[in-house]
N, C-alpha and C positions, 0 to 999 in steps of 0.2 A: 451828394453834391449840391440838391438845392432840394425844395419842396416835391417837386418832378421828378429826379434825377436820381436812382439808389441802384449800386450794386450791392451784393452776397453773393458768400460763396462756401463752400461747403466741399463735406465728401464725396468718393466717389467722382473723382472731377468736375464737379458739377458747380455750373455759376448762374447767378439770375440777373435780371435788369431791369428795370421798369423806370420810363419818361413819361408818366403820367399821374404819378404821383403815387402808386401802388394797384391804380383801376385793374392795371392788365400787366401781365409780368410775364419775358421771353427767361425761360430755363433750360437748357442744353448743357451736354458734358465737352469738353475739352479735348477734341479729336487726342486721342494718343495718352491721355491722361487719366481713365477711370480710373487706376487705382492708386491715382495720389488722393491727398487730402489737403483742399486750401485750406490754410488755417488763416490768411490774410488778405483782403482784395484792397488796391490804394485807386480812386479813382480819379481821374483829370477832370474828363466831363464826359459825356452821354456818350462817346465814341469810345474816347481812351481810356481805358484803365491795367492795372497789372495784378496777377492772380500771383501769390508766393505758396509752395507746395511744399509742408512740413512732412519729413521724413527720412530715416537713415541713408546719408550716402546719398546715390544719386534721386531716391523721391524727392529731396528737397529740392525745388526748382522754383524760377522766375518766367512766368508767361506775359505777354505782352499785348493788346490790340488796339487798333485803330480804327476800327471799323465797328463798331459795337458787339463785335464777338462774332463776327464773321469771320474771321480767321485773325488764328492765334502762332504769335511767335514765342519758341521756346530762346529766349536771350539767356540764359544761365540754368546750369545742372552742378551743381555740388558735385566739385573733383573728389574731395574727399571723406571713404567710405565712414568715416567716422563723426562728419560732418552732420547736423543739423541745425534747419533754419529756424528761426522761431518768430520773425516780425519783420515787416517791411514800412519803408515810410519815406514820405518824401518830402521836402520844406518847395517845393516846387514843381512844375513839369518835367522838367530836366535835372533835377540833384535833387538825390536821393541816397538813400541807406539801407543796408540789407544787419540785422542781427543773428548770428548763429552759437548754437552750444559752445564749451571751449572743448577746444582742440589741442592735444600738447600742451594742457594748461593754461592756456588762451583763448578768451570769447572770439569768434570771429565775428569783424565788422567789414564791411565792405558797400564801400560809397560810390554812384557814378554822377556827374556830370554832363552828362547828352543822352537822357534820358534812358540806360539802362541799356546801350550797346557796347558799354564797357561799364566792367564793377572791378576798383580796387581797392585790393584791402589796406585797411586801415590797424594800430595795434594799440589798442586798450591795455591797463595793467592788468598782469597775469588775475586768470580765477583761482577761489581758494579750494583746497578741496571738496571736492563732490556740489561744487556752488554749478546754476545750472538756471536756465532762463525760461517760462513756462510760453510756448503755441498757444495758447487756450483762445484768444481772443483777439491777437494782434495791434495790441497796446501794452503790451509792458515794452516797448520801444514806443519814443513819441518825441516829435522836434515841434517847433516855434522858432520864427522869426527865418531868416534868413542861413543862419549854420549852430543854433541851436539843437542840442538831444540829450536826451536822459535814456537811459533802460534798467530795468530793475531785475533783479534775479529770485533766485529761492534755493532750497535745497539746505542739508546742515553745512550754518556758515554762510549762509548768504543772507536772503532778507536785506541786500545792500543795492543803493540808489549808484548808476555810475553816470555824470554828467560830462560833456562836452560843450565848448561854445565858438570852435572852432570846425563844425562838420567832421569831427572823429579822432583828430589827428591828437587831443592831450585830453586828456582825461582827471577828473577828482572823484574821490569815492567816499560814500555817506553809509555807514552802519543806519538800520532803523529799528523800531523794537516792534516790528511785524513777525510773528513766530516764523522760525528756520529749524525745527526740532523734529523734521522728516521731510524722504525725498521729494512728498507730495508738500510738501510745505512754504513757504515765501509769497513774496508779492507779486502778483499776477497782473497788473494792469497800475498805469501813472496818468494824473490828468492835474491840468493848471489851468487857474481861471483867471492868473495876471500875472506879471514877473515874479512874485513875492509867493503869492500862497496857491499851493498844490498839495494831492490826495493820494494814498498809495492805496492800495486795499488786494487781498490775498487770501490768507490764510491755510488749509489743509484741503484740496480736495481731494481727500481720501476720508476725510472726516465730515462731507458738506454741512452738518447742521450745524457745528463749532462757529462760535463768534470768537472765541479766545485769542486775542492780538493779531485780529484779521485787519486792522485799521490805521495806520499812521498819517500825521497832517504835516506840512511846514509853511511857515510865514515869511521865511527869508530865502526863497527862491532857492530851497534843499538842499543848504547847508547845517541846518539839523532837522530833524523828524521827532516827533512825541506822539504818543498815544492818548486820543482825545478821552477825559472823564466818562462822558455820556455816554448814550446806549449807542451801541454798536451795529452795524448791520448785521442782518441776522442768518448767520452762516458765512461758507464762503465764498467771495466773489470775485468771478476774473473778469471783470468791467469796469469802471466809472468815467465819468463824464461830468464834464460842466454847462448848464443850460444858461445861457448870462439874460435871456431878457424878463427870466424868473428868479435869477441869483440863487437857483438852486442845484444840486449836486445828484444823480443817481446809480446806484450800484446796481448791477445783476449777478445772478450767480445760479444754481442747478435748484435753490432751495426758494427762489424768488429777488424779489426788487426792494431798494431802499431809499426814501430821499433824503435829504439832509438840507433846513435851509437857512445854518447856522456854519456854513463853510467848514461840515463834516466835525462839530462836536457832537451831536444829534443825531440821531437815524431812523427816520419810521418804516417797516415795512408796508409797500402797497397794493404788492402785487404776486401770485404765487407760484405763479407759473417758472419754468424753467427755461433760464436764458443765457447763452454764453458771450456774448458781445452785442455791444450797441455805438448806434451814431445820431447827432443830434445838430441838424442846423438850427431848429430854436423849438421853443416848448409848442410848436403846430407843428411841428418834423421831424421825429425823432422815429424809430425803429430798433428793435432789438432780434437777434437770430439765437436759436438753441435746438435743443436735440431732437432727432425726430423730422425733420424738417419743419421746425415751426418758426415762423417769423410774424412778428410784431407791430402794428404802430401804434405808437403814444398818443394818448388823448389825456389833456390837461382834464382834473376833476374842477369841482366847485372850487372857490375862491376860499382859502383857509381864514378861520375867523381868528 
């Protein structure tokens, strides 16, 4: 939320929080919850935030609190046992979006307006077969602006960006040439750094050290995707991010970090460590979480010559 102010959250119901900038971090489990797995925390500020629980049926859940994790509301359980959630996001306090697998051939979306004591669903064009939306990080769903959102899929047959600009309710769909040639395979994470140009990045993690069409860009606010020339990140990654007061771009993934400060034709890796998602209020506040319990803060290097 700002330099101070960071949620994660994790397996085993488990959420952290820290208002001092990382000094000192409160971590506890989520009465009633050990054996979900957040796979997304959206936070408001130091008090509110919402926990989303990735898993069949009713583990997919929505938790809620106001209080800084002093007590948690369970505001949604996934009626349906076929159901999975896979990303949460909000364009504000109050309106917001929920992402889940298709169900009956259909992604579920589901948006509320008063902050998450009503979620209704919304209906996207049908999925194709065996297309399928990756938890890994909680960004392959992402909005902007007021009723702005994109989410991107994986699976044989997907690898496809779906936009809205409406808060859910119509939908356009963009083919990209991010590999979709296994289950483990598609675009795992979306990020923009202005109306016009945004970064997909994916690839197989079933394969992590593969860079092979883990990387698509587009210029015209993703009405087409190309696959950038240059070096690719290296492996694959369910993250990226845009740092704007560096104008530069970073992936994570299980196999390490990569930057790009060529708006993602370029990619260096810098770091090797293993990471599943990250957040960045600017290149002095950034953070990344991965396996093991490990978490992260960024620290800008020397100045590139």
């Amino acid at each position: 939320m700002s330099d101070r102010v960071v949620w994660a959250s994790g397996s085993g119901g488990v959420y952290l929080v820290t208002t001092d900038g990382g000094a000192t971090w409160h971590a506890a489990t989520v009465p009633g919850a050990d054996a979900l797995d957040f796979r997304d925390v959206h936070a408001v500020d130091a008090r509110t935030a919402y926990l989303l629980a990735s898993g069949p049926g009713e583990k997919s859940r929505i938790y809620k609190t106001t209080d800084s994790g002093e007590h948690w509301t369970l505001q949604l359980t996934n009626p349906d046992p076929k159901g999975f959630f896979d990303a949460i996001a909000f364009w504000d306090a109050r309106h917001g979006i929920v992402l889940g697998d298709p169900v009956n051939g259909e992604f579920v979306i589901l948006t509320t307006e008063d902050g998450g004591e009503h979620w209704l669903p919304r209906r996207p064009p049908p999925a194709l077969p065996n297309e399928g939306a990756f938890a890994a990080s909680g960004t392959c769903l992402i909005v902007r602006g007021r009723a702005e959102t994109w989410f991107a899929t994986g699976g044989p047959g997907g690898a496809r960006v779906f936009h809205s600009q409406n808060s859910g309710r119509t939908w356009s769909i963009t083919q990209t040439p991010v590999r979709n040639d296994g289950p483990g395979a598609g675009i795992f994470s979306l990020a923009f750094s202005d109306l016009r140009h945004g970064i997909a990045v994916g690839g197989d993690y079933t394969k992590p050290a593969e860079s092979r069409h883990n990387i698509a860009v587009t210029s015209d606010g993703g009405r087409t995707w190309t696959e950038p020339a240059g070096s690719h990140p290296h492996g694959y990654r369910s993250a990226v991010t845009f740092v704007p007061d560096k104008k530069m771009w970073i992936a994570v993934g299980t196999t390490g970090s990569d930057v790009s400060y060529d708006a993602g034709k370029s990619w260096k890796l810098f770091d090797a460590g293993a990471f599943n998602a990250l957040s960045f209020v600017s290149s002095k506040s950034g953070w990344a979480v991965g396996p093991n319990g490990r978490l992260a803060e960024f620290r800008l290097g020397p100045a590139r010559r």
